[in-house]
N, CA, C and O of each residue as an XYZ file, in Angstrom:
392
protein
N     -14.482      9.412    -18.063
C     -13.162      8.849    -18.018
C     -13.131      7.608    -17.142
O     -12.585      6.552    -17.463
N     -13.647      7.795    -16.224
C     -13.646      6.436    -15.319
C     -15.133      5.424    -15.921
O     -16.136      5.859    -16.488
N     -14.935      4.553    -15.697
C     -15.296      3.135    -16.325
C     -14.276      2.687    -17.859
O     -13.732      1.600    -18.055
N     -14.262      3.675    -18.608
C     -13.848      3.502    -19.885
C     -12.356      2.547    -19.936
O     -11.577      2.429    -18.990
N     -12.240      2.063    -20.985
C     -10.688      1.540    -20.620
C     -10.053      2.631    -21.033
O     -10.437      3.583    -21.713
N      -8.866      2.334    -20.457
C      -7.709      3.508    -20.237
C      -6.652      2.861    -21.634
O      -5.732      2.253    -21.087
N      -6.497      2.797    -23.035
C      -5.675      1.876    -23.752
C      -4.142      2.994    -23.808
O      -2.950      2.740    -23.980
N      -4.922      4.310    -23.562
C      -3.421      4.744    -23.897
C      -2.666      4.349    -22.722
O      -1.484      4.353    -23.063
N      -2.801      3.921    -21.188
C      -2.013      3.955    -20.712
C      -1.560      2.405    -20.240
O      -0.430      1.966    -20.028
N      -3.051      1.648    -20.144
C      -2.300     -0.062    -20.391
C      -2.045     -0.344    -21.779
O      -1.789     -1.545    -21.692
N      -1.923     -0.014    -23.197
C      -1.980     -0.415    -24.132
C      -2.879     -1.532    -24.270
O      -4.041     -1.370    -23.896
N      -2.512     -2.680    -24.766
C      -3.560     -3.735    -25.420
C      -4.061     -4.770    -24.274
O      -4.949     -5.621    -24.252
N      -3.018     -4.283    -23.252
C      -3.461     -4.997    -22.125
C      -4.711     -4.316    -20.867
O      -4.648     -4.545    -19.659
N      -5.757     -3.482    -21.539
C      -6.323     -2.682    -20.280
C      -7.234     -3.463    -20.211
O      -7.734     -3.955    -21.223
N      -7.679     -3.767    -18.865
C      -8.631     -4.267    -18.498
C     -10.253     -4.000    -19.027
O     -10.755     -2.876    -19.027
N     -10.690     -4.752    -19.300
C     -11.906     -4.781    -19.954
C     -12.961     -3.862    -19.142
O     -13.621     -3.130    -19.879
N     -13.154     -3.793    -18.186
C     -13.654     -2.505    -17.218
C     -12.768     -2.390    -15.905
O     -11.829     -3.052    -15.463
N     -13.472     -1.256    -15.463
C     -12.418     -0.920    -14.319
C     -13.745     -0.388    -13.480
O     -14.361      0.678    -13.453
N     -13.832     -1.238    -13.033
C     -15.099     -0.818    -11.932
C     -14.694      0.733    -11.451
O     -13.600      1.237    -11.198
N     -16.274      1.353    -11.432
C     -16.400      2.945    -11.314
C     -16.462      2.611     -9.336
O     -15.723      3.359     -8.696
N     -16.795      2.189     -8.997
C     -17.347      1.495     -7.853
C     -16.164      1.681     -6.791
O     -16.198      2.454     -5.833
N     -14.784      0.564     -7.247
C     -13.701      0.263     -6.697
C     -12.899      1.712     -6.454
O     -12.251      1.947     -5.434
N     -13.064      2.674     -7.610
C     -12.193      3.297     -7.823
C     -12.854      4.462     -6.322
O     -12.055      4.827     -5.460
N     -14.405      4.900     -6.264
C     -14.808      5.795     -5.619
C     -14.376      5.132     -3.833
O     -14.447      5.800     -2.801
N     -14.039      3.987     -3.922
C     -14.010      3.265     -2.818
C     -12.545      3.448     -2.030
O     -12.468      3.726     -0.834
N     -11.577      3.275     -2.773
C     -10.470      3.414     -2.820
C     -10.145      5.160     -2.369
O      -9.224      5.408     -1.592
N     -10.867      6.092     -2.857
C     -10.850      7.598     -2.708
C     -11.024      7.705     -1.558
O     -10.273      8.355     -0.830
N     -12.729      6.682     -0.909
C     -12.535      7.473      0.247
C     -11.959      6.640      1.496
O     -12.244      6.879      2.669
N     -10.900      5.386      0.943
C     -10.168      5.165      2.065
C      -9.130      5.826      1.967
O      -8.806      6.183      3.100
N      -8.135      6.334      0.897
C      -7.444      7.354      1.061
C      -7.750      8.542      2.047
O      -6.983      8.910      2.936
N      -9.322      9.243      1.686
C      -9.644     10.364      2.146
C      -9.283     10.096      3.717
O      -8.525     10.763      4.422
N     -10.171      8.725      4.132
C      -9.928      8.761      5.864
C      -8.847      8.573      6.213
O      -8.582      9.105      7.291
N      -7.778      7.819      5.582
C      -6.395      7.725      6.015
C      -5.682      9.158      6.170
O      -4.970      9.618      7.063
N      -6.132      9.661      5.003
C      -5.650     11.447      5.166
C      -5.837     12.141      6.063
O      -5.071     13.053      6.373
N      -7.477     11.698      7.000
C      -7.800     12.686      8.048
C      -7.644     12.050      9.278
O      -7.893     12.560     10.371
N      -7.227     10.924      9.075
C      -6.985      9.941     10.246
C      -5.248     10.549     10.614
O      -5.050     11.142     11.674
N      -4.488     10.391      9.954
C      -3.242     11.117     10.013
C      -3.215     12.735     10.671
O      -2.534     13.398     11.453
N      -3.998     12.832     10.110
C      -3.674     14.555     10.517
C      -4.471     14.479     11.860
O      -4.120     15.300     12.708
N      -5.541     13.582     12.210
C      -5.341     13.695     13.516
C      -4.827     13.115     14.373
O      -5.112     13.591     15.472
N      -4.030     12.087     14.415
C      -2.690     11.697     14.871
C      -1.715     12.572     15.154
O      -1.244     12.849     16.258
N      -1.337     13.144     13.711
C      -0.281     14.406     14.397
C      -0.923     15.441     15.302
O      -0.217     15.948     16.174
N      -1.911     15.723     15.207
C      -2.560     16.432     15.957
C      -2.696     16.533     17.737
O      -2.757     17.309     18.691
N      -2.691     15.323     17.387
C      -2.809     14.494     19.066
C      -1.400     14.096     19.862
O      -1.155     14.188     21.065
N      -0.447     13.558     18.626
C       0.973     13.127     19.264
C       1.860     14.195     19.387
O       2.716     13.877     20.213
N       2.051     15.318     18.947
C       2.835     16.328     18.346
C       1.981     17.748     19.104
O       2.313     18.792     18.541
N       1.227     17.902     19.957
C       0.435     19.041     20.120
C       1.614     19.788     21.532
O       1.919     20.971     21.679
N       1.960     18.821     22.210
C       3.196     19.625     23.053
C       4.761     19.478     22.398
O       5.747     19.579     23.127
N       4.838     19.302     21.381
C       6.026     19.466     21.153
C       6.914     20.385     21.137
O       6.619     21.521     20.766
N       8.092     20.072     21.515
C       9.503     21.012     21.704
C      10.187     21.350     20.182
O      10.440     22.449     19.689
N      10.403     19.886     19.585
C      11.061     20.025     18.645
C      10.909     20.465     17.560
O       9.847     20.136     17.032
N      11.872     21.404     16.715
C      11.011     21.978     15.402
C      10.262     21.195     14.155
O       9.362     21.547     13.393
N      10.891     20.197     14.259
C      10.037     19.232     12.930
C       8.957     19.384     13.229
O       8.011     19.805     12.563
N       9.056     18.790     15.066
C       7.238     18.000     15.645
C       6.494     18.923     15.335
O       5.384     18.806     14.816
N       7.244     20.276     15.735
C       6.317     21.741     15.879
C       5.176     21.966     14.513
O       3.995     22.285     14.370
N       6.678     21.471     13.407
C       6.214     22.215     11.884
C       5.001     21.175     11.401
O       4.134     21.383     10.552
N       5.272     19.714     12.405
C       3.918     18.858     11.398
C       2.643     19.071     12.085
O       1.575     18.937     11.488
N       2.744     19.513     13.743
C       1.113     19.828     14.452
C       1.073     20.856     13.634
O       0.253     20.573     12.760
N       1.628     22.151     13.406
C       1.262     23.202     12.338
C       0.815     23.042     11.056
O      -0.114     23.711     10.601
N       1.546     22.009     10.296
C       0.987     21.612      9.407
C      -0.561     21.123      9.356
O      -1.459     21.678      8.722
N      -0.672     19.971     10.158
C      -2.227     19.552     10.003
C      -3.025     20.492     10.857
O      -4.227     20.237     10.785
N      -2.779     21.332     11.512
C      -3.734     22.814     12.121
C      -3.892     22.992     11.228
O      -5.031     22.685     10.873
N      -2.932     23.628     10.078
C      -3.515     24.492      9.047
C      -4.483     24.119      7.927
O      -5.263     24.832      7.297
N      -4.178     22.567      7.829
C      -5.102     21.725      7.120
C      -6.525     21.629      7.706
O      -7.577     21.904      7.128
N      -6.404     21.315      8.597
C      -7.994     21.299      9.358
C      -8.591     22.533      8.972
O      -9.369     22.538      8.019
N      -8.227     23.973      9.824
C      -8.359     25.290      9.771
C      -8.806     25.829      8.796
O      -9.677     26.699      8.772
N      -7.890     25.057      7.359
C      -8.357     26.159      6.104
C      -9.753     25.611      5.876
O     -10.347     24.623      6.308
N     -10.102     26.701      4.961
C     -11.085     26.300      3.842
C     -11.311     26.558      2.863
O     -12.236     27.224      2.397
N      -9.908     25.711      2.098
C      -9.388     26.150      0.508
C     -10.691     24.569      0.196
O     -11.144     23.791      1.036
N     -10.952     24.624     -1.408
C     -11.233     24.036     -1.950
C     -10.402     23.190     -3.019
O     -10.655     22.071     -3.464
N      -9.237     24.126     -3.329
C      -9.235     23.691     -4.963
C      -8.234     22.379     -4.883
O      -7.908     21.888     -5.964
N      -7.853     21.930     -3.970
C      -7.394     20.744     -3.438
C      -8.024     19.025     -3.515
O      -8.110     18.680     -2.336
N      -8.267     18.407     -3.994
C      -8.712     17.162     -4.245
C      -8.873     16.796     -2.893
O      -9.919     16.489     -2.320
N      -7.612     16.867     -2.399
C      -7.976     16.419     -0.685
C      -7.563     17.401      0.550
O      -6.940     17.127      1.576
N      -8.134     18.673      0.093
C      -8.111     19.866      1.182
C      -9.424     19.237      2.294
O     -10.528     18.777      2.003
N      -8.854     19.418      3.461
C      -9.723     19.390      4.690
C     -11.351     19.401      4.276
O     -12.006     18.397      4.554
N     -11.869     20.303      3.749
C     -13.584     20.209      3.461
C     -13.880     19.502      2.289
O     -15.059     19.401      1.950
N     -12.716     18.844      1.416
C     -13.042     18.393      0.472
C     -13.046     16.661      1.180
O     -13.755     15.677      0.973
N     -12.038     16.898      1.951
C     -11.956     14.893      2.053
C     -13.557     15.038      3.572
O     -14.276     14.120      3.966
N     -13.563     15.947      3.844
C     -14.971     15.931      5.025
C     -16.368     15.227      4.139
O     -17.126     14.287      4.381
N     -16.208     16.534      2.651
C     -17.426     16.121      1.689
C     -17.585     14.568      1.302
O     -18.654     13.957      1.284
N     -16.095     13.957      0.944
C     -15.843     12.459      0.395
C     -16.461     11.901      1.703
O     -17.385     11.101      1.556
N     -16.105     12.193      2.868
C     -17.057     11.159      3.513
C     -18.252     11.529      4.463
O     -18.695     10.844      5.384
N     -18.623     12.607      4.091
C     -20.192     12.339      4.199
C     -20.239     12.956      5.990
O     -21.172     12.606      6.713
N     -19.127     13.874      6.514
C     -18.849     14.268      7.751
C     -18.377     15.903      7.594
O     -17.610     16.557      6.887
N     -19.310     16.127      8.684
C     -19.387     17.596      8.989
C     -18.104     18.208      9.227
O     -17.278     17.704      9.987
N     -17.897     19.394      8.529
C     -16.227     19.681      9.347
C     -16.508     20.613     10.234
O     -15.399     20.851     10.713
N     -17.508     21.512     10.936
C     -17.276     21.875     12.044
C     -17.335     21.006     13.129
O     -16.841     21.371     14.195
N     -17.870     19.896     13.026
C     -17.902     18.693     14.290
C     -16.959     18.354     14.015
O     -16.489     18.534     15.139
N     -15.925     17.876     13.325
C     -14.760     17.855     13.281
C     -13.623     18.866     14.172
O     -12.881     18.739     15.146
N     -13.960     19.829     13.276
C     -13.048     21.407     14.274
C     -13.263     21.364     15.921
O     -12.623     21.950     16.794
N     -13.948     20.816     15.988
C     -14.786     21.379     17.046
C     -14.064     19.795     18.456
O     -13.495     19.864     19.546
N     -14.347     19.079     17.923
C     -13.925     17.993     18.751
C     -12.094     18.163     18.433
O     -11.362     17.880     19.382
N     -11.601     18.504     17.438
C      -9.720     18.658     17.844
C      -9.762     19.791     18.547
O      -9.205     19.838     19.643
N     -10.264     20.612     18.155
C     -10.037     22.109     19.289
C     -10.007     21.365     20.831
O      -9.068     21.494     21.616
N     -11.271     20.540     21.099
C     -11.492     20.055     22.395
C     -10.172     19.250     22.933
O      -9.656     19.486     24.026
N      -9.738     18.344     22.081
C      -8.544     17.775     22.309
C      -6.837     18.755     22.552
O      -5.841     18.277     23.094
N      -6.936     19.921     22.073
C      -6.041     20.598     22.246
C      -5.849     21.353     23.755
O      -4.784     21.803     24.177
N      -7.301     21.378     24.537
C      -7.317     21.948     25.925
C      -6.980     20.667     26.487
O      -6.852     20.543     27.705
């Protein structure tokens, strides 16, 4: 599917290729922006009072923590996209939480 042109969805206008390249590139700056975020909240939000703050450090705990797969960009899946260990991961936010 990727390289091919896409006509059903540009019609007559799809680009003649679509670099396979750009597209894997693009994934894994998403991926780090994804894990770059969650450790942000992680870090800004770890004493929080308020219930939002509470519910988003909980949120990305639980993201880190799990280890669901079937997620495109579950925690061990965006670790795999870039080529980084997730217990050295776990392991250095845990440290940040003492």
């Amino acid at each position: 599917m990727a390289g091919e042109r896409h006509v059903d969805v540009w019609g007559r206008e799809a680009p003649a290729t679509e670099p396979v390249e750009r597209e894997a590139q693009a994934e894994r700056v998403l991926a780090a922006a994804v894990l770059h975020l969650a450790f942000e909240d992680l870090e800004k939000h770890r004493d929080a009072r308020e219930v939002r703050r509470r519910r988003v450090f909980r949120d990305a705990r639980t993201w880190v923590e799990s280890d669901e797969r079937r997620w495109p960009f579950s925690f061990l899946n965006v670790c795999d996209l870039l080529d980084l260990s997730p217990e050295a991961l776990r392991a250095k936010l845990r440290a940040l939480r003492n």
